[in-house]
PAKOLFI-392198 format. One record per residue (C-alpha): residue number from 0; x negated, y negated, z negated. Coordinates in Angstrom, 3 decimals, always signed. Example, Ala and Ser with C-alpha at 12.3 -4.5 7.8 and 13.67 -1.06 7.14 Angstrom:
<rs>
nr, px, py, pz
0, -12.300, +4.500, -7.800
1, -13.670, +1.060, -7.140
</rs>
This chain:
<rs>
nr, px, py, pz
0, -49.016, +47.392, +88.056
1, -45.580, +45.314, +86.626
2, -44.391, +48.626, +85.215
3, -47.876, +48.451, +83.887
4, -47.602, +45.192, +82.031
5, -44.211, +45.126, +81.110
6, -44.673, +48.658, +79.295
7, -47.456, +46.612, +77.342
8, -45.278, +43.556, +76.798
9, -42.781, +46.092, +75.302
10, -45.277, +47.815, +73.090
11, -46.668, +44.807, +72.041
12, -43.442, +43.846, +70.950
13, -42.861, +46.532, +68.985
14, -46.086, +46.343, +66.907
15, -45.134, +42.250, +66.646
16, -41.786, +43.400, +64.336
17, -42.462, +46.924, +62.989
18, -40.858, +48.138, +59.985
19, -42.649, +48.370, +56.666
20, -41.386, +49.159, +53.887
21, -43.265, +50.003, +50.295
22, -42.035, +52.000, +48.522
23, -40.245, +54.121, +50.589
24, -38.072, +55.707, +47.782
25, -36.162, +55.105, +44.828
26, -36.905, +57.844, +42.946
27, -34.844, +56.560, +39.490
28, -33.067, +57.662, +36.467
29, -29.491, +55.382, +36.622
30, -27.700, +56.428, +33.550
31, -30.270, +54.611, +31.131
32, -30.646, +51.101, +32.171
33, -33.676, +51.826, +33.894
34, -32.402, +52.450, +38.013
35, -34.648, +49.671, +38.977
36, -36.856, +49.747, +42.042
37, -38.969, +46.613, +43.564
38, -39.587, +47.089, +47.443
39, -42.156, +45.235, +49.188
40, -41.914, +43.972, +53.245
41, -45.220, +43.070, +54.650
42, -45.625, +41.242, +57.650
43, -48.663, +41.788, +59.811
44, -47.110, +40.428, +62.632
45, -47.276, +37.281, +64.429
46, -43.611, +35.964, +64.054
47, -41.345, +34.801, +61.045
48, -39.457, +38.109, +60.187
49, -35.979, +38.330, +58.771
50, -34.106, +40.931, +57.557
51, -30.293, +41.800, +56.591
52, -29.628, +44.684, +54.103
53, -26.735, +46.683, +53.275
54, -25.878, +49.743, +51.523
55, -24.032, +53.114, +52.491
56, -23.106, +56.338, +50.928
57, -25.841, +58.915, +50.881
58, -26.143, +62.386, +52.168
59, -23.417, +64.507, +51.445
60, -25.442, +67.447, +49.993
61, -25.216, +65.121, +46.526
62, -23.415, +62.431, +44.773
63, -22.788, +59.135, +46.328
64, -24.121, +56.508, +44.017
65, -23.757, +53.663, +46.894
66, -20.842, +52.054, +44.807
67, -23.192, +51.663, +41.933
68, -25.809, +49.621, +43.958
69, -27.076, +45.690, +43.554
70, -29.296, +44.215, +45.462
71, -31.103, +40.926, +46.123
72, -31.967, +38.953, +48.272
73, -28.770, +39.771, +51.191
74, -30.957, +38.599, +53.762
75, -34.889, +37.952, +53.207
76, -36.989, +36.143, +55.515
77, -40.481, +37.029, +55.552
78, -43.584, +34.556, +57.006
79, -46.618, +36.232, +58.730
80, -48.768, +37.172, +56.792
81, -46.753, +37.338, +53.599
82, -45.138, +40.173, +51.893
83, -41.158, +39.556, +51.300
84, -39.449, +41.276, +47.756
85, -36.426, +43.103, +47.247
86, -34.890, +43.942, +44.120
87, -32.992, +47.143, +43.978
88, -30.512, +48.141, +40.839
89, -28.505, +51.021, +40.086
90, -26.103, +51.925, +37.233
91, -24.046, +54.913, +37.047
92, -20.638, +55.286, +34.420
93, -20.197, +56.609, +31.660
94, -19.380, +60.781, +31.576
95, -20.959, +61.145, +35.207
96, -22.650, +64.277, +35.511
97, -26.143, +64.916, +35.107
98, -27.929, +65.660, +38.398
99, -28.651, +63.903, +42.077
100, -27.257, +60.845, +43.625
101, -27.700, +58.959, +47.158
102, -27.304, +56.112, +48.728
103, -28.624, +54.473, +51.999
104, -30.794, +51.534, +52.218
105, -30.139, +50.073, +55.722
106, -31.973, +46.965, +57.276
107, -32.230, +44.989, +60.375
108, -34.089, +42.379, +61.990
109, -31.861, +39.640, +62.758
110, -33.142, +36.609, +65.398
111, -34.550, +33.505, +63.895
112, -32.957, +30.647, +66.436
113, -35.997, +27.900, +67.450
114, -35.805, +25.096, +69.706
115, -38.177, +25.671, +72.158
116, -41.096, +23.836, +73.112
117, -39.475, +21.605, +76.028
118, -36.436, +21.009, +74.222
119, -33.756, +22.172, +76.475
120, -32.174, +24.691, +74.541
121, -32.784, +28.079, +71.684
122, -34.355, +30.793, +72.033
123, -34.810, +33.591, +69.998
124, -37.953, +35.341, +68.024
125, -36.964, +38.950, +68.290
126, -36.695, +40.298, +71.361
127, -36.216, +43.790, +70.327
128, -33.830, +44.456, +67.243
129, -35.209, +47.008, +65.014
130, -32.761, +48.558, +62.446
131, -33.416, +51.227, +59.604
132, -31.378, +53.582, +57.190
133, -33.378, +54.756, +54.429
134, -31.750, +57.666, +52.106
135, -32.870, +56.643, +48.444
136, -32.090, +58.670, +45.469
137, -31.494, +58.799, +41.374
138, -30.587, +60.517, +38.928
139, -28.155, +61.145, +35.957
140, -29.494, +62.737, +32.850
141, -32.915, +63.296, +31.484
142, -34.394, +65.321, +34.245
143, -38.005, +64.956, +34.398
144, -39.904, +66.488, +37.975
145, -40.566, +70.342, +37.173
146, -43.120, +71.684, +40.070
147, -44.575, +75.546, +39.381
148, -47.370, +77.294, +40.927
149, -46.800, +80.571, +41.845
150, -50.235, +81.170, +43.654
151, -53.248, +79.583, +45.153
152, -55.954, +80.708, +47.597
153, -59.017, +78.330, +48.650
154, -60.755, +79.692, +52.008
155, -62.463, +79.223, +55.091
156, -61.538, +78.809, +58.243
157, -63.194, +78.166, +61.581
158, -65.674, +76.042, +59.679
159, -63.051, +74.593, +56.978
160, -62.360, +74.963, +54.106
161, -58.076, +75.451, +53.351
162, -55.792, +75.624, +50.302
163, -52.969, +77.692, +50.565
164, -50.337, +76.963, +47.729
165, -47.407, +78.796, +46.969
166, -44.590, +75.922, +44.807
167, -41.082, +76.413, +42.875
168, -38.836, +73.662, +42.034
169, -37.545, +75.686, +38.906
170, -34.463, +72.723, +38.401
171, -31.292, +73.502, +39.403
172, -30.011, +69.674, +39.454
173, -33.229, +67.816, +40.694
174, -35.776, +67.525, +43.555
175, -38.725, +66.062, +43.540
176, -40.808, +63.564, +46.065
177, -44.349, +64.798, +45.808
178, -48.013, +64.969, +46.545
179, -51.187, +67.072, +46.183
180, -54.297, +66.098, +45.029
181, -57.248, +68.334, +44.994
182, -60.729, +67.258, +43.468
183, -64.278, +68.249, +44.335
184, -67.719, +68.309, +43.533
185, -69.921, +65.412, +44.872
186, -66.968, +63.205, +43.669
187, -64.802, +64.589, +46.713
188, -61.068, +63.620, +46.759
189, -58.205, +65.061, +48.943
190, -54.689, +63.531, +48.891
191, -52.060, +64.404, +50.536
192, -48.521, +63.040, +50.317
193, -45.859, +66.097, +51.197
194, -42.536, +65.155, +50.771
195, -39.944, +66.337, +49.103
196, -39.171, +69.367, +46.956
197, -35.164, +70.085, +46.941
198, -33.916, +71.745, +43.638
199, -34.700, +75.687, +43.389
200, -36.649, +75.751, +46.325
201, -39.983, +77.774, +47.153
202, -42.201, +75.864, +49.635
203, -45.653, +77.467, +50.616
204, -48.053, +74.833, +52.244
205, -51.837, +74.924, +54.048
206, -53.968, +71.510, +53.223
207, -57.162, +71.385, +55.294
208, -59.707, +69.981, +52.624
209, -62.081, +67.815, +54.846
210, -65.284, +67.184, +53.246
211, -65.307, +70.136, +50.840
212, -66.984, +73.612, +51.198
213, -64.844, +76.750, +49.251
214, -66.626, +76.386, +46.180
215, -66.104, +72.546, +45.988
216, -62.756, +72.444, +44.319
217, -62.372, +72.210, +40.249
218, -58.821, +70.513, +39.891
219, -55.472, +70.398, +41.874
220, -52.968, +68.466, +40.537
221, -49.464, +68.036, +41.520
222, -48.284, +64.721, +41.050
223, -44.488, +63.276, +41.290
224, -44.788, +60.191, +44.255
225, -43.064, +56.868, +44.395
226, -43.246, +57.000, +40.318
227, -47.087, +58.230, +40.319
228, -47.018, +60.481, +37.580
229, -48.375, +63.822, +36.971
230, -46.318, +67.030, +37.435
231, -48.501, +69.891, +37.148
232, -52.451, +70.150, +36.717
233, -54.717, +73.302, +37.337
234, -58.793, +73.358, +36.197
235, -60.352, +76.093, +38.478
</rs>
């Protein structure tokens, strides 16, 4: 029974200073003034939350664009029930070569020191220290998200109704964070967010379309996340 309890002490904990973060890309051209990206903190907890940022190089399988990075606040501190901001810029030089850079977003909660309630000392409000490294990525040059469909098959199966959908990322400098949305009669939506889309790759994917029977489906469109914008639509 104490295991019990203090396995739902720790959980609890947890879920008291989870990590949110929105949105969870960058997603932006830096060679044009425009490598600027708001992200929001929400806290649905029941303590004061604060967090410390930094930035790191990015993956190694593109550029590092980490030197090129502002951001503000350093450390944001973030009241329940209250969403905290932070402002995100990037700016590559001059001559750098059109295609993908990276850098790392990292964050952790640091402890808020409060005297406690009988006055004999501190204590702190995070008991477990939560820390994140987020890869975010731009761009040099005007690359705009390229997704093809090669092929497309609605069907049923075991009593749903599936979309297989065969994709090419034709660009040979750029992938692309994305998300498929397929529309249906009786004003029937499916959305699903799929990740990302790495330059000159094929991906073939399965969506299960709740709520729609085979002939349901008149639209699919392909749309480009974090920056909402439309990539590739299909009437049926």
């Amino acid at each position: 029974m104490k295991k019990l309890i203090t396995l739902f002490f720790i959980i609890l904990n947890i879920i008291s200073y989870s990590f949110h973060i929105m949105p969870d890309g960058f997603e932006k051209r830096i060679d044009n003034g425009e490598g600027y990206q708001e992200f929001y903190f929400p806290n649905n907890g029941l303590e004061t939350l604060r967090y410390k940022f930094a930035v790191s190089p990015g993956s190694s399988i593109r550029g590092d664009m980490s030197k090129w990075v502002e951001f503000y606040p350093k450390i944001l501190t973030v009241k329940p029930g209250e969403t905290g901001l932070l402002k995100v810029f990037a700016k590559a030089p001059k001559e750098t070569k059109d295609g993908e850079y990276g850098f790392h977003l990292d964050s952790s909660l640091i402890s808020i020191p409060n005297i406690k309630k009988d006055g004999t000392g501190i204590k702190s409000n995070v008991g477990i220290r939560i820390n994140a490294s987020l890869e975010m990525i731009g761009y040099v040059g005007n690359l705009e998200p390229l997704i093809k469909v090669d092929s497309y098959k609605f069907y049923e199966e075991n009593g749903k109704t599936k979309l297989d959908i065969a994709l090419k990322n034709p660009s040979d400098k750029r992938g692309v964070e994305f998300g498929i949305q397929v529309k249906g009669k009786n004003k029937t939506t499916v959305r699903n967010t799929l990740g990302r889309i790495y330059a000159g790759e094929n991906k073939k994917i399965t969506l299960e379309l709740d709520g729609m029977k085979k002939n349901h489906p008149y639209e699919i469109e392909i749309y480009e996340d974090i920056n909402y914008r439309t990539i590739n639509k299909i009437k049926i």
